[in-house]
C-alpha positions as CSV (number, residue, x, y, z in Angstrom):
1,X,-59.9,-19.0,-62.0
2,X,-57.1,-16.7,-62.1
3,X,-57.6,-13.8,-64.8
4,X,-55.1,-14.7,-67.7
5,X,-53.8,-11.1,-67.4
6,X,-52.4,-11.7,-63.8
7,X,-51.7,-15.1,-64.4
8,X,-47.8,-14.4,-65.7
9,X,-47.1,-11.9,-63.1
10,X,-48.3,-14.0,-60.0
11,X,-46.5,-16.6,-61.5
12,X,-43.5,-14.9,-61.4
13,X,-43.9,-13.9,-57.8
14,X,-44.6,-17.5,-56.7
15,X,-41.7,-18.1,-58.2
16,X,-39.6,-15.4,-56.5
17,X,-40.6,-16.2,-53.2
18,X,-40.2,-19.7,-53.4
19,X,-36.5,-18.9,-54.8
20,X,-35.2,-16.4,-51.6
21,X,-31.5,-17.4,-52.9
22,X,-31.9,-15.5,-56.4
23,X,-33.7,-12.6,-54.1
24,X,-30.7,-12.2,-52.0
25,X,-28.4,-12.8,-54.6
26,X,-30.2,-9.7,-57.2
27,X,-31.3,-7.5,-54.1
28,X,-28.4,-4.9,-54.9
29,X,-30.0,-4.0,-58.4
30,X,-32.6,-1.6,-59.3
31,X,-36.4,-2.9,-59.6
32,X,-36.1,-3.3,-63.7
33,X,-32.9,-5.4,-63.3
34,X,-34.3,-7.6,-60.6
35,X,-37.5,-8.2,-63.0
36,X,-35.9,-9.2,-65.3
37,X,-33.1,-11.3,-63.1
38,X,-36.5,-13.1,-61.9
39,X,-38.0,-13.6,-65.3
40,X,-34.6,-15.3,-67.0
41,X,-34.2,-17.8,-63.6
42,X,-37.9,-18.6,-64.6
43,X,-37.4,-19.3,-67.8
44,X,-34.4,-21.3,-67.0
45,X,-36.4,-23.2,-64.5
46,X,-38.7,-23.8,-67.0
47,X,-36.6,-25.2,-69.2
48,X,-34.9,-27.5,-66.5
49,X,-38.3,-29.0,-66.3
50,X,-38.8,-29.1,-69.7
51,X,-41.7,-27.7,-70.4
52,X,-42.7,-24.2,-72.1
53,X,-43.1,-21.3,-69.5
54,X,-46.5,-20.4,-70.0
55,X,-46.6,-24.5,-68.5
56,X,-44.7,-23.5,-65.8
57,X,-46.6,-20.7,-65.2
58,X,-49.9,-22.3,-64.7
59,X,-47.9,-25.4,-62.5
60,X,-47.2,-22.4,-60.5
61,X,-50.2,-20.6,-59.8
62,X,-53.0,-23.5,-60.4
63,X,-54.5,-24.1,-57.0
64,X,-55.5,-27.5,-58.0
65,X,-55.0,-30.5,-61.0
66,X,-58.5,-30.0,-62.0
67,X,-58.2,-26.1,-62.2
68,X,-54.3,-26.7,-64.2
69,X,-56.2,-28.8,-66.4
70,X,-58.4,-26.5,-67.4
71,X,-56.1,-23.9,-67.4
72,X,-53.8,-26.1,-69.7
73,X,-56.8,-27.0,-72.6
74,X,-57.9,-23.1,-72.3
75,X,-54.6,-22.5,-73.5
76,X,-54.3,-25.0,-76.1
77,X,-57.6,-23.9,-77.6
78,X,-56.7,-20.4,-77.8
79,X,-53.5,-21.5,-79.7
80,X,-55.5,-23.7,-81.9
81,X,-58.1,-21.0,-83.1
82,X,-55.0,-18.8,-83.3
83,X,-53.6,-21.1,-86.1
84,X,-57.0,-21.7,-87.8
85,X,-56.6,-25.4,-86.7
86,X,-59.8,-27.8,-86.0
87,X,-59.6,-28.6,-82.1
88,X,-59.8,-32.2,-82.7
89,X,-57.2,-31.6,-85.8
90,X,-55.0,-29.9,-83.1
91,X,-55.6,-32.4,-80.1
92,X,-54.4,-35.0,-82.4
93,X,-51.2,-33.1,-83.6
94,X,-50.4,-32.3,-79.8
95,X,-51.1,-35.4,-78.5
96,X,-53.7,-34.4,-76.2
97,X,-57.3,-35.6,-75.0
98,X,-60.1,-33.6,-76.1
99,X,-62.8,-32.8,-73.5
């Protein structure tokens, strides 16, 4: 599995390359500015899907539904502990299936 550090930044760059239009259309600004060009069409992206963009993030890099899955509850369970919430307590709110 991808290390969470990386996992925003490569999800960024499968997002660039999959988008050459916003590439052309940002390659006359300086490195910072195209960052953040690329970051703001992801979000946006995001948001057309309607889902969050850490959600998008791991569509984007998950090489499979079993590993996006896993990636997904990782991510919910890290939230949960974060806000002191029993998982099953925190499944339910969220709607989700525990494993």
């Amino acid at each position: 599995m991808i290390a969470k550090e990386a996992r925003q930044a490569l999800a960024l760059q499968r997002f660039a390359e999959q988008n050459p239009q916003l590439l052309e259309e940002i390659r006359e600004l300086d490195a910072r500015e195209q960052a953040q060009q690329i970051e703001w069409a992801f979000e946006d992206a995001a948001d057309e899907q309607g889902v969050q963009p850490w959600e998008y993030a791991l569509q984007l890099i998950a090489e499979s539904p079993e590993q996006l899955k896993a990636m997904r509850l990782e991510t919910h369970r890290e939230v949960a502990e974060a806000l002191g919430l029993e998982w099953e307590e925190y499944c339910q709110f969220n709607e989700i299936e525990p494993e």
